[in-house]
C-alpha positions as CSV (number, residue, x, y, z in Angstrom):
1,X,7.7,33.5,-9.8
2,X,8.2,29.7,-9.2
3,X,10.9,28.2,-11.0
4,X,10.1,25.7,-13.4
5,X,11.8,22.3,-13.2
6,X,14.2,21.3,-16.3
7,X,12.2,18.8,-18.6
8,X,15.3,16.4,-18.4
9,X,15.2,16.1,-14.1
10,X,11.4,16.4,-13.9
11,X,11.0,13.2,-16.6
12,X,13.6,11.7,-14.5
13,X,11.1,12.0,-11.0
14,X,8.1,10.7,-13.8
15,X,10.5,7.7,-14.6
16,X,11.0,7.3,-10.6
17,X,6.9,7.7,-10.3
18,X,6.4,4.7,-12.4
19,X,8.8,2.7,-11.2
20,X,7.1,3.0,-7.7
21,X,4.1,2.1,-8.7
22,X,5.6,-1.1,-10.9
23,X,7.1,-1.9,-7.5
24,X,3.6,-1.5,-5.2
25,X,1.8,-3.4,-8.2
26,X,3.9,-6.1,-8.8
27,X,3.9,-6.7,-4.6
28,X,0.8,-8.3,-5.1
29,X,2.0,-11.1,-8.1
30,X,4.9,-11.5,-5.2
31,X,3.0,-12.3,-2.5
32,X,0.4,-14.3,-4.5
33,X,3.7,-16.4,-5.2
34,X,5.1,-17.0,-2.0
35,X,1.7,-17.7,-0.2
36,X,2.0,-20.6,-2.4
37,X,4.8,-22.7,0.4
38,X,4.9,-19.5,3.2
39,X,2.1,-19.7,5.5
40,X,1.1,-15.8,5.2
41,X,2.3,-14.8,8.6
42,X,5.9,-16.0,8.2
43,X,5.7,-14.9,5.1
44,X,4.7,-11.0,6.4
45,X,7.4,-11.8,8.8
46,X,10.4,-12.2,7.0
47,X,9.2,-9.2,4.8
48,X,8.8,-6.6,7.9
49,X,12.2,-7.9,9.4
50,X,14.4,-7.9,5.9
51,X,12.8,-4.0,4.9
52,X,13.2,-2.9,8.3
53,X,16.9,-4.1,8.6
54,X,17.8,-2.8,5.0
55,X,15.7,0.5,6.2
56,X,18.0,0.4,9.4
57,X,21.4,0.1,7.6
58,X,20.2,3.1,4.8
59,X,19.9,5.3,7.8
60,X,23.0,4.3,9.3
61,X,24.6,4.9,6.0
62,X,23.2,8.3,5.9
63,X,24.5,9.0,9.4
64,X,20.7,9.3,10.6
65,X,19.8,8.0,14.4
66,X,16.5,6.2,15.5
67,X,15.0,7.9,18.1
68,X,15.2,6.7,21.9
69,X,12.4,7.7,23.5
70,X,9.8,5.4,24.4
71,X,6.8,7.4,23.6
72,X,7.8,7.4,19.4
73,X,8.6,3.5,19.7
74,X,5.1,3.4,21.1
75,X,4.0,5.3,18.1
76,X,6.2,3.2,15.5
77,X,4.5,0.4,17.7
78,X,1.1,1.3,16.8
79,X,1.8,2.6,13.3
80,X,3.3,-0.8,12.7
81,X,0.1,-2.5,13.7
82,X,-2.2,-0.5,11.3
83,X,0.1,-0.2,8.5
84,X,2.1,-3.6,8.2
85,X,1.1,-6.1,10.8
86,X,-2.9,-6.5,10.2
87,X,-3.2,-5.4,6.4
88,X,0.0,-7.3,5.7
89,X,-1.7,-10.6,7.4
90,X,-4.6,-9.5,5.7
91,X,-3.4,-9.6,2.2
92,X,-1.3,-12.3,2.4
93,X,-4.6,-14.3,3.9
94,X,-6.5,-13.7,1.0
95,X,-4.3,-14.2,-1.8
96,X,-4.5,-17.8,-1.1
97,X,-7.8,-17.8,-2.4
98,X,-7.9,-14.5,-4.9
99,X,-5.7,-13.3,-7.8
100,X,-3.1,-10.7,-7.4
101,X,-4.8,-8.4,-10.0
102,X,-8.3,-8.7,-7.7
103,X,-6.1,-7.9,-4.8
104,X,-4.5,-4.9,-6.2
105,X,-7.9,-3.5,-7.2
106,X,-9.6,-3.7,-4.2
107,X,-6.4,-2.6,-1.9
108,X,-6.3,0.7,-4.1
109,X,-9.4,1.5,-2.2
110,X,-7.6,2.9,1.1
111,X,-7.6,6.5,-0.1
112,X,-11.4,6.2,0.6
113,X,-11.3,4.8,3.1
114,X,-8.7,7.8,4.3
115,X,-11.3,10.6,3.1
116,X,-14.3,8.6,4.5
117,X,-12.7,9.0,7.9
118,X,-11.0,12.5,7.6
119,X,-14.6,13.7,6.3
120,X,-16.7,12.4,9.8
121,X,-14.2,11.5,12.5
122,X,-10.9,14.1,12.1
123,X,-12.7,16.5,9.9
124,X,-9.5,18.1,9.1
125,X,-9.9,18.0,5.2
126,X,-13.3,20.1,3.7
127,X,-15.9,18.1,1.7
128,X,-16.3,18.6,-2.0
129,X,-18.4,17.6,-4.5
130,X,-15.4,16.0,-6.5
131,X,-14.4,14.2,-3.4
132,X,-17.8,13.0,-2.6
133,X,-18.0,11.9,-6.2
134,X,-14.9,9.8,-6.2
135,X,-15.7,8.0,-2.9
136,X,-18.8,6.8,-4.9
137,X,-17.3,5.7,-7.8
138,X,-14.3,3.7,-5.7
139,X,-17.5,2.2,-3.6
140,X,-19.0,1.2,-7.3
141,X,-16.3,0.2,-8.2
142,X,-15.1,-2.2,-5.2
143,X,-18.8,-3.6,-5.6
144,X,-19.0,-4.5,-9.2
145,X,-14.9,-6.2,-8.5
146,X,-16.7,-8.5,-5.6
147,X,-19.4,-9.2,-7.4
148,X,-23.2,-9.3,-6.9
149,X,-22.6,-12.9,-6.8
150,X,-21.0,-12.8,-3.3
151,X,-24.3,-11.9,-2.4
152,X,-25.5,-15.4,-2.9
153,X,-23.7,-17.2,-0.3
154,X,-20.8,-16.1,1.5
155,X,-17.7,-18.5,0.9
156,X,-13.9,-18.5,1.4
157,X,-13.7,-15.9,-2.1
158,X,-15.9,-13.7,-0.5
159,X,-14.2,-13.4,3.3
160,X,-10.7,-13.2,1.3
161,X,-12.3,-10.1,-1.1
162,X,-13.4,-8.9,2.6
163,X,-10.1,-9.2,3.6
164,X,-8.5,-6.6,0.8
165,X,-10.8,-4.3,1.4
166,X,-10.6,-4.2,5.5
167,X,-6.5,-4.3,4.7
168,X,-7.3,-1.2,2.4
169,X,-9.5,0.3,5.4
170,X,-6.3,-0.2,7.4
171,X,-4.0,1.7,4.9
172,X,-6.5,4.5,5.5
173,X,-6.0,4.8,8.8
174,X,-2.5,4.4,8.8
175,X,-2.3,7.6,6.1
176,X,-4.0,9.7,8.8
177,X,-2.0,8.8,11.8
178,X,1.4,8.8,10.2
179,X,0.9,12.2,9.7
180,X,1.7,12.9,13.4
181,X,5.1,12.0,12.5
182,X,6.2,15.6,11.5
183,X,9.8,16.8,11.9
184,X,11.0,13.3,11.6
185,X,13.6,12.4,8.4
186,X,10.5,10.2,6.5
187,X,13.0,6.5,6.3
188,X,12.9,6.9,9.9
189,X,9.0,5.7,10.7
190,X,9.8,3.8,7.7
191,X,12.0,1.5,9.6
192,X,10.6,1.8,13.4
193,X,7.1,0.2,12.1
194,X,8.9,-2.4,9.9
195,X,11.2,-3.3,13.1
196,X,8.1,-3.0,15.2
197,X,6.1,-5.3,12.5
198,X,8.7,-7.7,12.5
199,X,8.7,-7.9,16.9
200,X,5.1,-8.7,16.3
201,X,5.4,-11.0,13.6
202,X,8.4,-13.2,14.1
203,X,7.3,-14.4,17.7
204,X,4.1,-15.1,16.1
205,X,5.4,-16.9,12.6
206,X,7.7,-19.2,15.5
207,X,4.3,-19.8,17.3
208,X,2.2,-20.3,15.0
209,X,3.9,-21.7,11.6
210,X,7.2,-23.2,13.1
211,X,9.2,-22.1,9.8
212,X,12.2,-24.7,10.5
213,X,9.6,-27.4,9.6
214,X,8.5,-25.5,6.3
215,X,10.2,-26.0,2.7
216,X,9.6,-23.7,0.7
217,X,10.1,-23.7,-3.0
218,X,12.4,-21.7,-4.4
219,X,10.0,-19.6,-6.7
220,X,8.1,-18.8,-3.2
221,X,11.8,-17.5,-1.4
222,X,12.9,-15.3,-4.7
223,X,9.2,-13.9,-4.2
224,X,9.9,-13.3,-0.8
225,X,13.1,-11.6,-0.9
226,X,11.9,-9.3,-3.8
227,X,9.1,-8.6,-2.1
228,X,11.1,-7.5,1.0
229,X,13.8,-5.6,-1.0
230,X,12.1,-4.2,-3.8
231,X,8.7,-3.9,-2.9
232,X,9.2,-3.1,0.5
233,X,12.4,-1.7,1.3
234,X,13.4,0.0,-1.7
235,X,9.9,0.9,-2.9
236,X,10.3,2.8,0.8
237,X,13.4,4.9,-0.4
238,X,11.7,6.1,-4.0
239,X,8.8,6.9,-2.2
240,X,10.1,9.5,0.6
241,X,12.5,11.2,-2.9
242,X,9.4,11.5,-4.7
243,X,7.7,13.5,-1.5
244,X,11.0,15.8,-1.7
245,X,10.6,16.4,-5.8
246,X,7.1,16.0,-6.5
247,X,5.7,16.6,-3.1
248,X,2.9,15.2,-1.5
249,X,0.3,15.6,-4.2
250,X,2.3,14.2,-6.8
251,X,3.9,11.1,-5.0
252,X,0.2,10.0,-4.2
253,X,-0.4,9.5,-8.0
254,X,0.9,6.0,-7.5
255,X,-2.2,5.2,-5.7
256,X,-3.8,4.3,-9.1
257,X,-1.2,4.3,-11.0
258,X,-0.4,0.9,-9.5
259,X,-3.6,-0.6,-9.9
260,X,-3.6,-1.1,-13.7
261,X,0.1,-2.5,-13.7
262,X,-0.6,-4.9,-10.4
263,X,-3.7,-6.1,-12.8
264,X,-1.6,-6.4,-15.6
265,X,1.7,-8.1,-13.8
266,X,-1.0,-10.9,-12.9
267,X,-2.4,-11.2,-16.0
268,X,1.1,-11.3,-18.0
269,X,3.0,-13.3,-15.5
270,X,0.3,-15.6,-14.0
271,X,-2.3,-15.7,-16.8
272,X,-5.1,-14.3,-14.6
273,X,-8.2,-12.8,-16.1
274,X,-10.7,-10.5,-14.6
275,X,-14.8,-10.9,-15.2
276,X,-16.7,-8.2,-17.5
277,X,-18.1,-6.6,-14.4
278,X,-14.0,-6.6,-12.6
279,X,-12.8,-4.3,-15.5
280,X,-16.1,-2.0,-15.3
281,X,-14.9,-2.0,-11.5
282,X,-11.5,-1.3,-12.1
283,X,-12.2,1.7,-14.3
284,X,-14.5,3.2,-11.5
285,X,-12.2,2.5,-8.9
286,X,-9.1,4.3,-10.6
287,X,-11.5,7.2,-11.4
288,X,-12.5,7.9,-7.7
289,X,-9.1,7.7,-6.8
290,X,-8.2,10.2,-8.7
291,X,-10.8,12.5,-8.3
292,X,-10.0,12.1,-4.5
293,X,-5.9,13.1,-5.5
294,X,-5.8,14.5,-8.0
295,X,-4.8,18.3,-7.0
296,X,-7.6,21.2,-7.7
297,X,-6.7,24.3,-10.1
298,X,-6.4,27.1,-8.2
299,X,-9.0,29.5,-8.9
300,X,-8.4,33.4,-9.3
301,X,-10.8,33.9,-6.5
302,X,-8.9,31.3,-4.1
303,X,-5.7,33.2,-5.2
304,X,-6.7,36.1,-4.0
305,X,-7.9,34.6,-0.4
C-alpha cells in the first residue's frame, strides 16, 4: 500500500507549488519592467549570467561538481539555446510592445507545443482524445488572445504576439530534449544552460547594446535582479523539490497555474486590462493545458495490465 503523505508536509509542497507559479507569473510584469531602459538582450543577459552563477554556487554549496566532458557542455550548449537564449530574446522583444498578462497567456502555450511534437516527430507519448482536445482548446484559445483583428494588417503588436508564441514553441522543444539529461542531479542542467546562455548573450549584449553607455532606471535594475534571483534562479531550486515531492505530474501544474496570477500581477501592479475575447482565450487556454497535464485515473482494467 502506498503511504499517504501527512496533510501538514503535503500543504507545505501545495504552498511551495504556488509560490512557483507566483514566481514564473510575476517574470513576465518583471521583464515588462526592465525592457523599459534594458535593451532585451542585455537584459536576458544579465539574467542568464546572475541565475547561472547563483545556480553555480548552490551546487558548490551542496558539494555537487559540473561535469567535464565536452559532449554534456555541448548538450547544456544547445539546451541553453532552445530554452533561455532564443525564447528569452523572444519574450523580452515583445514585451516592448505587449502586456505582461498577454505575454503570460500566450507563453503558457508551450505544453502544446511539447505534445504537438511528441505526437508526429518523437511519438514517444500515445494520442488521446483528452489530449487531442486540449491541444484544440490551447490553439482556440491562443487565437481568440491575438485576436481576429491581427488578421487585418500585420503590425509591430502582431509580430510581438508572434514572438510569445514561437518563444512558447521553443519551451516545447526544450521540455522534450531536456529529458536526455537523465542521471544527472536536476540544478546541474539548470546551471550549464544558464552559464551556456549567458556565453551566448554577454558577448552579444557588449556587441550589440554596449551596456556601459546605457542608464537604466532604477525600477528597470530591481526588476532585473528579481527577475534573475527569484524568477530565475530560485524559481529553479523550488522547481527541481517539487519534482522530488510531488513528482513530475504534479510539479507541471504550474504550467497554468501561472497564467492567471502572471494576468493578474499585470493587471494589479501595472493596471493592464485584457479585451472580452483575451479572457474567453485565457479560459480556453488554461483548460487545454490541463487537459494535456492533468494525470488520468487509473482504470481497473489498466491496473490489471
Amino acid at each position: 500500500m502506498t503511504a499517504t503523505p501527512d496533510k501538514p508536509h503535503f500543504a507545505r509542497e501545495l504552498c511551495l507549488l504556488l509560490l512557483l507559479a507566483t514566481l514564473w507569473g510575476a517574470a513576465f510584469t518583471f521583464i515588462k519592467v526592465g525592457v523599459q531602459t534594458i535593451p532585451p538582450v542585455t537584459l536576458i543577459a544579465a539574467r542568464t549570467l546572475i541565475a547561472g552563477a547563483i545556480l553555480l554556487a548552490l551546487l558548490n554549496w551542496r558539494g555537487i561538481a559540473m561535469p567535464r566532458d565536452g559532449a554534456m557542455w555541448g548538450r547544456f550548449m544547445l539546451q541553453a539555446c532552445i530554452n533561455s537564449v532564443i525564447p528569452y530574446a523572444l519574450i523580452a522583444y515583445a514585451e516592448q510592445t505587449t502586456d505582461a498578462g498577454l505575454a503570460a497567456i500566450l507563453n503558457s502555450t508551450s505544453p502544446i507545443f511539447a505534445f504537438l511534437l511528441t505526437a508526429f516527430v518523437t511519438r514517444h507519448e500515445v494520442v488521446t482524445g483528452r489530449k487531442l482536445f486540449g491541444v484544440a482548446a490551447g490553439l482556440a484559445g491562443t487565437t481568440l488572445v491575438i485576436g481576429m483583428g491581427a488578421l487585418k494588417g500585420i503590425g509591430i503588436q502582431f509580430w510581438s504576439e508572434l514572438a510569445l508564441v514561437a518563444a512558447a514553441a521553443c519551451y516545447g522543444v526544450s521540455a522534450i530534449f531536456g529529458k536526455g539529461f537523465r542521471g544527472l542531479d536536476s540544478m546541474v542542467p539548470a546551471a550549464g544552460s544558464m552559464i551556456c546562455g549567458a556565453v551566448v548573450l554577454v558577448p552579444a549584449s557588449l556587441l550589440i547594446d554596449h551596456p556601459w553607455t546605457l542608464s537604466p532606471s532604477r525600477d528597470s535594475v530591481l526588476a532585473l535582479l528579481a527577475l534573475s534571483v527569484f524568477s530565475t534562479a530560485i524559481a529553479f531550486v523550488i522547481y527541481f523539490r517539487l519534482l522530488r515531492t510531488l513528482g513530475s505530474v504534479g510539479a507541471t501544474a504550474q504550467a497554468y497555474l501561472r497564467v492567471p496570477i502572471g494576468v493578474a500581477v499585470g493587471v494589479v501592479f501595472l493596471g493592464e486590462s485584457l479585451s472580452a475575447t483575451a479572457w474567453i482565450g485565457l479560459a480556453c487556454v488554461i483548460v487545454g493545458v490541463a487537459a494535456m497535464t492533468l494525470p488520468q485515473k487509473i482504470s481497473g482494467s489498466a491496473a490489471k495490465a
